[in-house]
C-alpha positions in Angstrom: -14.8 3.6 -9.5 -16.8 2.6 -6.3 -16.2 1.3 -2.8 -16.2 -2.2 -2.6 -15.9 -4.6 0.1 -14.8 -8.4 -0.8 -11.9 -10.6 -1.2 -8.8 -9.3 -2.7 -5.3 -10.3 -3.3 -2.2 -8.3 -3.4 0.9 -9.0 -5.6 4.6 -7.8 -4.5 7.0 -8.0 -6.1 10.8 -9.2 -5.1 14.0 -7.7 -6.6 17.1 -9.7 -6.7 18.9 -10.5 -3.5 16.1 -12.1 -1.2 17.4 -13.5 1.9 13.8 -14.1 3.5 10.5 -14.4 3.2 7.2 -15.6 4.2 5.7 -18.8 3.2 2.1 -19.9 2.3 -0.6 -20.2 4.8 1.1 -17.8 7.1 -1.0 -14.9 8.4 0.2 -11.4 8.1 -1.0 -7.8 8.5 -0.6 -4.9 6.1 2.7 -3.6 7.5 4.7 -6.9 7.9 7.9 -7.4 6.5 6.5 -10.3 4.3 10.5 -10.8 2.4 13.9 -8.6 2.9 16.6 -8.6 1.2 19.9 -6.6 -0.2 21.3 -5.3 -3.2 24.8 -6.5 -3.8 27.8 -5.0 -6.1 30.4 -6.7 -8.2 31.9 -9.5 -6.5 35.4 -10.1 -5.7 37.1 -13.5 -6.2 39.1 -14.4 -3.6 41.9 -17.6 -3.8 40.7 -20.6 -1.1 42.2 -23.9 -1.9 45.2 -22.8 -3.7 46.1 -20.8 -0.4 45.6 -23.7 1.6 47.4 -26.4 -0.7 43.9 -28.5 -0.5 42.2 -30.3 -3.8 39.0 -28.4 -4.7 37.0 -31.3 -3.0 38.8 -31.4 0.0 38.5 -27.4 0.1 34.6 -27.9 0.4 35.0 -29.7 3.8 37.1 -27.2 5.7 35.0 -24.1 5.0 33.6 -22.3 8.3 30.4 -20.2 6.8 28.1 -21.1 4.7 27.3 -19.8 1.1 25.1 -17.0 1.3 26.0 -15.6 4.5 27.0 -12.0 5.3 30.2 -11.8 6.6 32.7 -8.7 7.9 36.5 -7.9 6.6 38.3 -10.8 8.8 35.7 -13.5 8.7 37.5 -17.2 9.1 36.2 -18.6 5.6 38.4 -21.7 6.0 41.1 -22.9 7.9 43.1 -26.3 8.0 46.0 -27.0 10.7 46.0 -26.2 14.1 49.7 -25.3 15.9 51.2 -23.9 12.3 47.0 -23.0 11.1 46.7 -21.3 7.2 42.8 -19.8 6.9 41.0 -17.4 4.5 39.7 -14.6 5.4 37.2 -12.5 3.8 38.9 -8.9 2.5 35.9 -7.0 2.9 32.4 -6.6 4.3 29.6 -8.5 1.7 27.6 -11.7 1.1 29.5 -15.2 0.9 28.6 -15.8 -2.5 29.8 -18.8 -4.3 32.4 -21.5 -4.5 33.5 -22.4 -7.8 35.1 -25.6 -9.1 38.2 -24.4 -8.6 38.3 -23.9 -5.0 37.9 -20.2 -4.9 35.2 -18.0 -3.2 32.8 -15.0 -4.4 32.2 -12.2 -2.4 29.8 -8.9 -3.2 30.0 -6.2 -1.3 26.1 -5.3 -0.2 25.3 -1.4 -1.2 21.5 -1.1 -0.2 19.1 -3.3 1.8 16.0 -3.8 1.4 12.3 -4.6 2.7 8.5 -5.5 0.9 5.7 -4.9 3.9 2.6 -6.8 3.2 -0.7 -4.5 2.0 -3.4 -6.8 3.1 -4.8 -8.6 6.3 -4.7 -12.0 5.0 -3.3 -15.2 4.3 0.0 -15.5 1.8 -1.3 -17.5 -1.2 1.9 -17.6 -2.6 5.8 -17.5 -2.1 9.2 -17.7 -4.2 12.0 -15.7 -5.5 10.3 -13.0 -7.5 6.7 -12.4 -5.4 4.9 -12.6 -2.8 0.9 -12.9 -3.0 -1.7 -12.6 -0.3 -5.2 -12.8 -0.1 -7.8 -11.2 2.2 -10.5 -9.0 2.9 -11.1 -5.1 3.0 -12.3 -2.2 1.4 -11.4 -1.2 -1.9 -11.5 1.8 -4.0 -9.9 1.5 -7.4 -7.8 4.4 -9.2 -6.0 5.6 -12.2 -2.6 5.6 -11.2 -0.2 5.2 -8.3 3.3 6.7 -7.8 6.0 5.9 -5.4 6.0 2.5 -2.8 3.3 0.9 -1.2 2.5 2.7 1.8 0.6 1.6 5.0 -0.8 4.0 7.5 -4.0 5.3 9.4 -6.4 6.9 7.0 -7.5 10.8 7.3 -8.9 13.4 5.5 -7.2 16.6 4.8 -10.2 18.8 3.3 -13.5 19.8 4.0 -15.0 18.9 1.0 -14.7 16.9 -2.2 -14.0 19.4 -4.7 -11.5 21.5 -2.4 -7.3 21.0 -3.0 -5.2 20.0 -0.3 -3.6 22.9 0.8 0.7 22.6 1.9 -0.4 24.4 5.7 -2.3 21.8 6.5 0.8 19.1 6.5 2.8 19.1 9.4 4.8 16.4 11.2 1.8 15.7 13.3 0.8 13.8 10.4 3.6 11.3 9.9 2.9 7.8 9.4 -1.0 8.7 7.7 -2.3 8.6 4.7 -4.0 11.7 3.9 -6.9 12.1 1.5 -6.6 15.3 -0.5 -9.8 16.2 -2.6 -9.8 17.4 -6.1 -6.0 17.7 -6.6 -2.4 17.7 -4.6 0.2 19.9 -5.5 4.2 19.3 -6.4 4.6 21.5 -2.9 2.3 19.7 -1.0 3.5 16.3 -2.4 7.2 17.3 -0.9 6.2 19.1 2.3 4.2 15.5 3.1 7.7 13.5 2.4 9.4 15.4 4.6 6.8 15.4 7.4 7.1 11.8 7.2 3.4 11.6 5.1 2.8 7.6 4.2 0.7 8.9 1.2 -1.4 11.3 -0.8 -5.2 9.9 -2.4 -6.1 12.9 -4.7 -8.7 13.1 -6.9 -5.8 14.5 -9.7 -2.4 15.2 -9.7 -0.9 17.6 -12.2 1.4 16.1 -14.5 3.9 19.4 -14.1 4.2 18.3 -9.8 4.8 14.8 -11.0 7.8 15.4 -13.0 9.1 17.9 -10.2 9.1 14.8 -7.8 9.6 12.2 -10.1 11.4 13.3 -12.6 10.7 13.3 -16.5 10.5 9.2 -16.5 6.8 9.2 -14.4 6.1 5.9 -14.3 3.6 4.2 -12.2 5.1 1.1 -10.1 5.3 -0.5 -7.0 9.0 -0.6 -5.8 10.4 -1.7 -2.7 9.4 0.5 0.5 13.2 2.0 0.9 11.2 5.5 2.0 12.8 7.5 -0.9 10.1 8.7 -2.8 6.5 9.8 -1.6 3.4 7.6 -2.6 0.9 8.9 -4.3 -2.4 7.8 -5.7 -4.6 9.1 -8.4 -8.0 8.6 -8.1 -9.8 10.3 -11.4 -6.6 10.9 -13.7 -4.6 14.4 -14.1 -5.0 17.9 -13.0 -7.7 18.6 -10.7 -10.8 16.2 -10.5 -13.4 16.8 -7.8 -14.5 13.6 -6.2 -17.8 12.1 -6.8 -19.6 12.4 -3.5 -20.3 8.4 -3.3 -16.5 8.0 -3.3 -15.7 11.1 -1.2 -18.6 10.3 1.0 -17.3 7.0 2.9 -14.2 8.8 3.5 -15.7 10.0 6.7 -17.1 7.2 7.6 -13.3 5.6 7.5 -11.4 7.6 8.6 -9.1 6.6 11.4 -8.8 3.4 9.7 -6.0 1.5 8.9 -5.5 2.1 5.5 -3.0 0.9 2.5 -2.1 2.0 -1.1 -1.0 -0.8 -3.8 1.1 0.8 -6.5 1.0 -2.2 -8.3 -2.4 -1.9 -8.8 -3.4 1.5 -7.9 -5.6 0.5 -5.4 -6.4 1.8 -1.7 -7.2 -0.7 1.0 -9.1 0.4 4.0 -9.8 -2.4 6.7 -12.7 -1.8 8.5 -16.0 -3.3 9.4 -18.5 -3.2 6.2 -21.6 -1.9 8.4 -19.6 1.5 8.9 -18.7 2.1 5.2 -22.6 1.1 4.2 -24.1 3.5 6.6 -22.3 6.5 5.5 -22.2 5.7 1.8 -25.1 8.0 0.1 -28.0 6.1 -1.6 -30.1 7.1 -5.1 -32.3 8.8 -2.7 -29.6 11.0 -1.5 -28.7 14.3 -2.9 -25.8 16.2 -1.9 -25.3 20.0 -2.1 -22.3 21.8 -1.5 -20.4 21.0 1.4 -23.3 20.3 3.5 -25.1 17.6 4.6 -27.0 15.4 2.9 -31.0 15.8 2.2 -33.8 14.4 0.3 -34.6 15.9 -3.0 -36.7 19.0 -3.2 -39.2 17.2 -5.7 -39.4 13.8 -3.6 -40.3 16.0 -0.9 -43.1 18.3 -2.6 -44.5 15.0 -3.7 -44.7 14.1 -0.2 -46.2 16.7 1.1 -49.1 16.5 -1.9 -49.6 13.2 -0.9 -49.9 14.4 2.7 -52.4 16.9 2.1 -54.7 14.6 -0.1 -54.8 12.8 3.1 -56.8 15.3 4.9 -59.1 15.6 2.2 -59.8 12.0 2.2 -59.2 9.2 3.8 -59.1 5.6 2.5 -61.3 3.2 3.0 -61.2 0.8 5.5 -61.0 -2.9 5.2 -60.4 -6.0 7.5 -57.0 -6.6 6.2 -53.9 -4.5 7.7 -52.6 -1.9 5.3 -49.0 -2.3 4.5 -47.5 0.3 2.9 -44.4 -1.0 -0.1 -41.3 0.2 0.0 -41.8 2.9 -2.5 -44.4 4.2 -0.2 -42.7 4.4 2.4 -41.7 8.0 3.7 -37.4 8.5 3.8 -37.1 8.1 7.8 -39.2 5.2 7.7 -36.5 3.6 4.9 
């Protein structure tokens, strides 16, 4: 598990019912409605060319909306004559469904509708009925699991330090719309406190399987589902329980933060677009040792070498020759790196 900043592409998928969607080669950012849609209930047949005394071919030529529109209760669906006119109209709010062989018309009532935001800046590589793919470039830190939709928001970090636990008084409504980085574990409390404070999502470290099923219920599964707002995203980074973040994954948080920022489900995989010279600089090196909360700083036995080395320069100094001295890059003292 390590930052990485390349090409990546992101797969969403489409549930039944898509009324529109993007196509290939179009540009989007994380956050576009890249394909909408609705969830329909049984339909209801309703009588058309029988009511109008037509053939089922003639029928086809005096309907007035096309199949696969919405329509509201009193819609003209067809209509012959004009001083003594006989029409169709639809009985109920739903989606003009289908015309069958017969003459007669389908209409479903629509219970739900739905939309699938795009997770990546990029290009859409692909586009039909069942997904929609896009390609482009960011940051990436791969986890163990994600919960809830795919969420899209401004990244920020929530504790001082990588082994701490996000604590429920530090959500508030101030936070809405962010996704919230919160150390070695997130609680069932503070996972419902950020729903309701309008949290985009939670990147933990762990998540105890006990707060899962609270939220989630006994079937915890890990998907990406349409972003309807009705459950809160979460991402595991390590696994389950509490898991203190390694500081070269805790360590570019900083350094991102602000961002604009974006959790896969699908793939369990946050997206963080920002320029790669910012997420180099603050990501520790070898050389680099981390205590505590604190800053960083150089090793205590690299730095009692140096100083040995220092003081066996004032006992003796090399000897000089016409060529310049260059020193390697192992020689090289840390400020000089």
């Amino acid at each position: 598990m390590t930052w990485r900043r390349e090409r990546w592409s992101a797969d969403h998928s489409l549930p039944i019912g898509v009324t529109t969607r993007t196509q290939v080669g179009e540009l989007v950012r994380a956050g576009d409605i890249v394909a909408a849609g609705a969830t329909l209930a049984g339909a209801l047949r309703v009588p058309g060319a029988r009511r109008l005394g037509l053939s089922p071919s003639d029928f086809d030529r005096e309907l007035r909306v096309r199949v696969g529109s919405d329509v509201v209760t009193g819609t003209v669906l067809a209509r012959v004559g004009r001083r003594f006119a006989r029409s169709v109209t639809a009985p109920i709010d739903g989606r003009f469904l289908h015309v069958t062989v017969e003459g007669d018309l389908y209409i479903a009532p629509i219970v739900d509708r739905w939309t699938v935001r795009a997770t990546l800046d990029g290009v859409v590589s692909r586009s039909d009925d069942t997904i929609v793919e896009i390609e482009g470039e960011a940051w990436c830190l791969q986890g163990a699991a994600a919960y809830g939709p795919d969420a899209i928001g401004e990244l920020m970090l929530g504790v001082d330090g990588p082994n701490a636990d996000l604590a429920p008084t530090r959500i508030d409504v101030r936070l809405s719309g962010r996704i919230i980085v919160g150390g070695a574990r997130v609680s069932a409390e503070v996972i419902t406190r950020a729903h309701a404070c309008g949290v985009a999502g939670l990147v933990a470290g762990g998540v105890p399987p006990a707060g899962l099923r609270v939220v989630y219920g006994d079937a915890v599964t890990a998907s990406g589902s349409p972003s309807r707002g009705d459950r809160p995203t979460v991402l595991c980074l390590m696994g389950f329980g509490s898991a203190g973040l390694p500081p070269a994954v805790y360590g570019p948080f900083a350094a991102l933060a602000g961002a604009r920022a974006a959790i896969h489900t699908a793939s369990a995989r946050l997206f963080v677009f920002s320029t790669a010279d910012i997420g180099r600089a603050e990501t520790p090196s070898p050389d680099v040792v981390v205590t505590g909360e604190g800053p960083a700083a150089y090793a205590p036995a690299r730095r009692a070498d140096a100083d040995a080395d220092e003081g066996e320069g004032d006992q003796e100094e090399p000897a000089q020759t016409d060529e310049e001295l260059t020193p390697s890059a192992n020689d090289r003292s840390p400020s000089e790196r």
